[in-house]
C-alpha positions, -999 to 999 in steps of 0.1 A, spaced: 0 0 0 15 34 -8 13 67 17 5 99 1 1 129 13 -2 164 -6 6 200 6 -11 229 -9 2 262 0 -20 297 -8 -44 313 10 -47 286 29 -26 260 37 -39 224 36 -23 192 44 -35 156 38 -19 120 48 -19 136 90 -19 109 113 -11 133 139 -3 169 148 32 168 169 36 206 174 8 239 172 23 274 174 20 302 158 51 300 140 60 262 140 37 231 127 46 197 128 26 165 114 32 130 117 21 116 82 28 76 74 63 79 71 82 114 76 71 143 100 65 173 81 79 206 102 59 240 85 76 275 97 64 308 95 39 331 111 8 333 121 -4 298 121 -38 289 131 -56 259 127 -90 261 106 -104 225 109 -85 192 120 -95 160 111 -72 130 120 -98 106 108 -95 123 77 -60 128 77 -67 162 68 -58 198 82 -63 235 69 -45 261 86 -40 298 79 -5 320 81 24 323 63 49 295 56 95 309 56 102 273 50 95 239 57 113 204 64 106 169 62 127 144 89 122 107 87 99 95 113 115 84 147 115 43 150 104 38 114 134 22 96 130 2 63 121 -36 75 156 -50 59 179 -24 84 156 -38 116 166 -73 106 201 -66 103 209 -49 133 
């Protein structure tokens, strides 16, 4: 099964594929999606609707950057078994 997720930045900012919301400030959001965390910064972040059984979340502000880490404890199957 593949993981997707999309990211649509404009006047609003919408994010699908959440499994759950890791950080909420005004100026830092990060998600949890299936296999990365997804860190948003900027300004002015506030959340507009929020739906983990959805995987879906619309936020307004103003993104600087943003940055995708790997998922803590979610190595590929083959590196678990060789350890």
């Amino acid at each position: 099964m593949e993981n997707n997720h999309t990211l649509t930045i404009g006047t609003k900012i919408t994010i699908t594929g959440v499994e759950n919301v890791l950080t909420m400030t005004d100026k830092l959001v990060e998600v949890a999606l299936a296999d990365n965390v997804l860190a948003l910064y900027g300004a002015g972040f506030t959340p507009l609707h929020l739906s983990v059984e959805e995987g879906k979340m619309v936020l307004s502000g103003s993104v600087s950057s943003l940055k995708y880490a790997r998922a803590a404890g979610k190595e590929p199957f083959w590196k678990r078994l060789v350890k």
